[in-house]
Backbone as CSV, one residue per row, in Angstrom:
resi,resn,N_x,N_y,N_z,CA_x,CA_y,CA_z,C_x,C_y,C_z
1,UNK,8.219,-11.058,7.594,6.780,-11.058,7.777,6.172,-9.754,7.220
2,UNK,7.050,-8.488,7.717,6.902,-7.576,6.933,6.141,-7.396,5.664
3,UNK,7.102,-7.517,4.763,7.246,-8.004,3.306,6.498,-9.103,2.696
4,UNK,6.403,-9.832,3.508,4.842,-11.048,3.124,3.715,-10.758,3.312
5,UNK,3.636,-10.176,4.230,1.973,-8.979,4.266,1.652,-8.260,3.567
6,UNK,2.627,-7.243,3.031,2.219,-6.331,1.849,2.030,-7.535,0.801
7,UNK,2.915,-8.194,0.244,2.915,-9.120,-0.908,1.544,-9.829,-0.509
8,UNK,1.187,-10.743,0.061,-0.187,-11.036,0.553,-1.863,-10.442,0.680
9,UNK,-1.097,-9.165,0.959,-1.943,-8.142,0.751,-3.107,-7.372,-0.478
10,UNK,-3.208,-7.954,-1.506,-3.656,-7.480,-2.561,-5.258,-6.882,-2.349
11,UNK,-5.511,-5.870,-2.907,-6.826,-4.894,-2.633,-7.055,-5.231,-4.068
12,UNK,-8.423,-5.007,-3.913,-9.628,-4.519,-5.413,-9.881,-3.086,-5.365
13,UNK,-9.575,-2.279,-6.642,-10.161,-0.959,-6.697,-11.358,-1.180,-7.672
14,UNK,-12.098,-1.032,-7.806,-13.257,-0.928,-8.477,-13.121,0.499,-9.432
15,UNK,-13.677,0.367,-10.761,-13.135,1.558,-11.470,-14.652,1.695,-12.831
16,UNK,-14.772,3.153,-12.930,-15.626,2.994,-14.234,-14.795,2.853,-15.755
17,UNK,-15.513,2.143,-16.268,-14.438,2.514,-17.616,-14.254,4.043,-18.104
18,UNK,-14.785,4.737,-17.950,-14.274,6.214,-18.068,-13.231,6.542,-17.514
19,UNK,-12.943,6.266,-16.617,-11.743,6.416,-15.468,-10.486,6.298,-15.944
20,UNK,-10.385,5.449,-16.713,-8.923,4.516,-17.580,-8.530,5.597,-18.443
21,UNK,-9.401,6.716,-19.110,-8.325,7.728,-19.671,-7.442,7.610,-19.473
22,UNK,-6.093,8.028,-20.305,-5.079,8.322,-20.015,-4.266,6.982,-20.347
23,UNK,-4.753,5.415,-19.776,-3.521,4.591,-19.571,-3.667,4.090,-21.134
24,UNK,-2.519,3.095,-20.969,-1.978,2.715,-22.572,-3.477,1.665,-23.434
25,UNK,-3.311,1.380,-24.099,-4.700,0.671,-24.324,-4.429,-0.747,-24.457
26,UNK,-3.326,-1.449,-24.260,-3.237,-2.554,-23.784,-3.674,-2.880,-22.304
27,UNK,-3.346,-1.832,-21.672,-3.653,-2.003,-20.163,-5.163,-2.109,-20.133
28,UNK,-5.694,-1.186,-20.779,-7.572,-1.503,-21.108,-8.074,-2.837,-21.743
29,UNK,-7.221,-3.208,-22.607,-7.443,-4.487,-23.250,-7.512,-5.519,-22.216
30,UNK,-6.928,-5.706,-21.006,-6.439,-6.358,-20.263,-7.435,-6.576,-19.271
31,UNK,-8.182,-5.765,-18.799,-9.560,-5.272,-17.844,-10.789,-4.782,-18.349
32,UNK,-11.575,-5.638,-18.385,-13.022,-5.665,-18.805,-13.919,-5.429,-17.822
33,UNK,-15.079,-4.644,-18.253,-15.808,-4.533,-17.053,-16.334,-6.220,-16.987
34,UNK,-16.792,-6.114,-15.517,-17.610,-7.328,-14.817,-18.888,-7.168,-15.194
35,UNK,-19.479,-7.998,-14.383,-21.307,-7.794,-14.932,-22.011,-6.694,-14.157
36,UNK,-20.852,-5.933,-13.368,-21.812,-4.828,-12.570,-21.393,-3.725,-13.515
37,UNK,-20.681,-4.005,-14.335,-20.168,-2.437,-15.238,-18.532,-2.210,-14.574
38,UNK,-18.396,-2.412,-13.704,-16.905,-2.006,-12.844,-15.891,-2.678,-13.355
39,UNK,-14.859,-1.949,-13.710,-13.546,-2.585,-13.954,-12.889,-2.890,-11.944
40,UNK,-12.565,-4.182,-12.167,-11.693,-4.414,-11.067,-10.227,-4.495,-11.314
41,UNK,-9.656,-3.407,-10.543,-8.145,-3.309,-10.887,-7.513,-3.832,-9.552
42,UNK,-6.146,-4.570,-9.574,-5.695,-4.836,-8.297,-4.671,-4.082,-7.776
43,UNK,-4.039,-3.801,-6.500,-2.755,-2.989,-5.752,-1.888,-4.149,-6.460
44,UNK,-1.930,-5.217,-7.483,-0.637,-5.489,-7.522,-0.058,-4.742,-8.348
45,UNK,1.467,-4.490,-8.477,2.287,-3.884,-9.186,1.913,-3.807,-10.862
46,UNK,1.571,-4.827,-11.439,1.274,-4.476,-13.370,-0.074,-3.949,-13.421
47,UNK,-0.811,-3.738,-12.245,-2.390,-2.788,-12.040,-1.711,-1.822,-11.927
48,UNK,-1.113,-1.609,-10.259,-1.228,-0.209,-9.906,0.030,0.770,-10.206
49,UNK,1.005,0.422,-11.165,1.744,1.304,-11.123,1.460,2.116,-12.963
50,UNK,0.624,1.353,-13.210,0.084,2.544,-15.065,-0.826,3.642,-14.045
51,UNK,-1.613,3.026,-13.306,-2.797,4.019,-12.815,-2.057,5.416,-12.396
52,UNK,-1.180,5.365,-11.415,-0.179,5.776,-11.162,0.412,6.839,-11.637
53,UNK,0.647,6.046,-13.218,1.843,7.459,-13.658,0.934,7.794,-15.224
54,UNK,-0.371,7.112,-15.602,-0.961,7.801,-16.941,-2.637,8.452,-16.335
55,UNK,-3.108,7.348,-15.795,-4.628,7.719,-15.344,-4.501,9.017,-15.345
56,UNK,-5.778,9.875,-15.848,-5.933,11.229,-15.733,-6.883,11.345,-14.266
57,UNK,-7.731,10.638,-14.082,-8.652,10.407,-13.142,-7.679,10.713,-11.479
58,UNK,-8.559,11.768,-10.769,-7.504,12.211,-9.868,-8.243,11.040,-9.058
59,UNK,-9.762,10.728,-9.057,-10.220,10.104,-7.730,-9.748,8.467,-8.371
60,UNK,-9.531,7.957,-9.215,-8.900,6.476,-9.170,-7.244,6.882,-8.750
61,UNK,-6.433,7.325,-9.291,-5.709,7.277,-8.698,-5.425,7.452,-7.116
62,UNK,-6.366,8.497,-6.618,-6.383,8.777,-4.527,-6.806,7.346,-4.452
63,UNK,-7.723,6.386,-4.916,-8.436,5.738,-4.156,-7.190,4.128,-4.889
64,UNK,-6.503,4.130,-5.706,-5.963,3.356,-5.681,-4.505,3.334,-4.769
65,UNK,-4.282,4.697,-4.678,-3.166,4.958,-3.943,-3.302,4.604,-2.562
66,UNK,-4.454,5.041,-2.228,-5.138,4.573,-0.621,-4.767,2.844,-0.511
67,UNK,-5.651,2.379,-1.486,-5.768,0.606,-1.051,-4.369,0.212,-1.286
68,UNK,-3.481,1.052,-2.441,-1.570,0.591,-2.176,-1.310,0.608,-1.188
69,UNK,-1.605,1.759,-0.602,-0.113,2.323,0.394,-1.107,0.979,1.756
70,UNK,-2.156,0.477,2.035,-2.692,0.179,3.042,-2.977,-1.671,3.189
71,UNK,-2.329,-2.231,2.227,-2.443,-3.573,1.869,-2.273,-4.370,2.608
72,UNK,-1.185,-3.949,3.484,-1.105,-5.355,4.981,-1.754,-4.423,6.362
73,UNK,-2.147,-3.507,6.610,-2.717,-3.092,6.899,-4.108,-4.043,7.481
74,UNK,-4.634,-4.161,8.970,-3.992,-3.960,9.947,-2.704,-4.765,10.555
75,UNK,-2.523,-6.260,9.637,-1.466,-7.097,9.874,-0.342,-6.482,10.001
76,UNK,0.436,-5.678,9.293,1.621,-4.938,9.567,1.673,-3.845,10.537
77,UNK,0.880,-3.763,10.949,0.689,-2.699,12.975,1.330,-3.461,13.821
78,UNK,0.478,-4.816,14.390,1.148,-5.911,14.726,2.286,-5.737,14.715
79,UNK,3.292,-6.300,13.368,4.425,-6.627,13.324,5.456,-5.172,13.450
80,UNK,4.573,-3.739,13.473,5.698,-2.570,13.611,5.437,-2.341,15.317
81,UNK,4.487,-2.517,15.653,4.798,-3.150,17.408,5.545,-3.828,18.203
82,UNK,5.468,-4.764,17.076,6.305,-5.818,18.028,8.010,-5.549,17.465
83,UNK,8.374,-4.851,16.577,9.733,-4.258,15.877,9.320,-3.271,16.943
84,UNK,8.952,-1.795,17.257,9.367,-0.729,18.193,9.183,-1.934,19.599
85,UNK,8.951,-2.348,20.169,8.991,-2.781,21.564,10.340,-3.401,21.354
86,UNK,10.879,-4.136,20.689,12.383,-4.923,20.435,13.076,-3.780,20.268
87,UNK,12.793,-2.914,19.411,14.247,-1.826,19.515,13.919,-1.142,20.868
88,UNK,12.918,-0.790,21.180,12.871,-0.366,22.377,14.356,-1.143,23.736
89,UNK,13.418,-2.294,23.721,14.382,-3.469,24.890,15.809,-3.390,24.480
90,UNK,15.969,-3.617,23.039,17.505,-3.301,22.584,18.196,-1.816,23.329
91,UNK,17.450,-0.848,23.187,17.956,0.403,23.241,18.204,0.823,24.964
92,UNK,17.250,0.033,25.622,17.523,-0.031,27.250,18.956,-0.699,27.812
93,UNK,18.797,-1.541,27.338,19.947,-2.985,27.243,21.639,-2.285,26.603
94,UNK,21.379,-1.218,25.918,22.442,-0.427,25.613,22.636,0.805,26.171
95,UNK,21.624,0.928,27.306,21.522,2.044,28.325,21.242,3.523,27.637
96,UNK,20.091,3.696,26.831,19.467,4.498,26.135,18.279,4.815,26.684
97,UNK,18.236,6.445,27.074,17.079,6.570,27.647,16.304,7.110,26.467
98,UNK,14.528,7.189,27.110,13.719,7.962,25.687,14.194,9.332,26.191
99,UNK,13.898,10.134,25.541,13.661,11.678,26.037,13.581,12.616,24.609
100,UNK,12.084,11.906,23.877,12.075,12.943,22.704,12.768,11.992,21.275
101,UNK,14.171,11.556,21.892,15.115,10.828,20.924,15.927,9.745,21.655
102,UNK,16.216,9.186,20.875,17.451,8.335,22.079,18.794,8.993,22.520
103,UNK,19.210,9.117,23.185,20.212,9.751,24.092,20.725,8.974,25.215
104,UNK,22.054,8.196,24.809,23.053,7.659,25.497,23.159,8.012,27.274
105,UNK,22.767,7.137,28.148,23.145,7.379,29.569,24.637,7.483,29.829
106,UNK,24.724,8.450,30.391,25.822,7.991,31.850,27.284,7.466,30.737
């Protein structure tokens, strides 16, 4: 479920064409502005990983890096809840107390 949320997950960065400095010019060929002027780029992988490693643009890259790293977001909270409460119950059940770290009882 994990892993289907991020994959599911896809964001729009909105971008000026000035911004694209730097990447290859196929990748420009590829993304046209819309009728508002904005290039829409997506968190999927053949978007966001040129932005990444050519874009000169520090604020497309922060702001594409933001909508990456945050894609299943809030759906994947959920599911890292409900993973720490299970290792939690696991870790009781193996007689593990909290204290900071897990540390073996008795």
């Amino acid at each position: 479920m994990f892993d289907r949320n991020i994959s599911d997950g896809q964001k729009i960065v909105e971008a000026d064409p000035s911004e694209l400095d730097g990447l290859p010019q196929d990748y420009i060929d590829r993304h046209k502005p819309g009728a508002d002027g904005k290039l829409h780029l997506t968190t999927d992988y053949p978007d966001a990983f040129p932005v990444f490693t050519f874009a000169k643009s520090d604020p497309l890259r922060r702001r594409m890096s933001l909508a990456f790293n945050t894609r299943a977001y809030p759906k994947n909270q959920e599911v890292i809840t409900s993973l720490m409460k299970t290792r939690y119950e696991i870790a009781t059940l193996l007689g593990y107390a909290l204290m900071g770290r897990l540390q073996r009882r008795g």
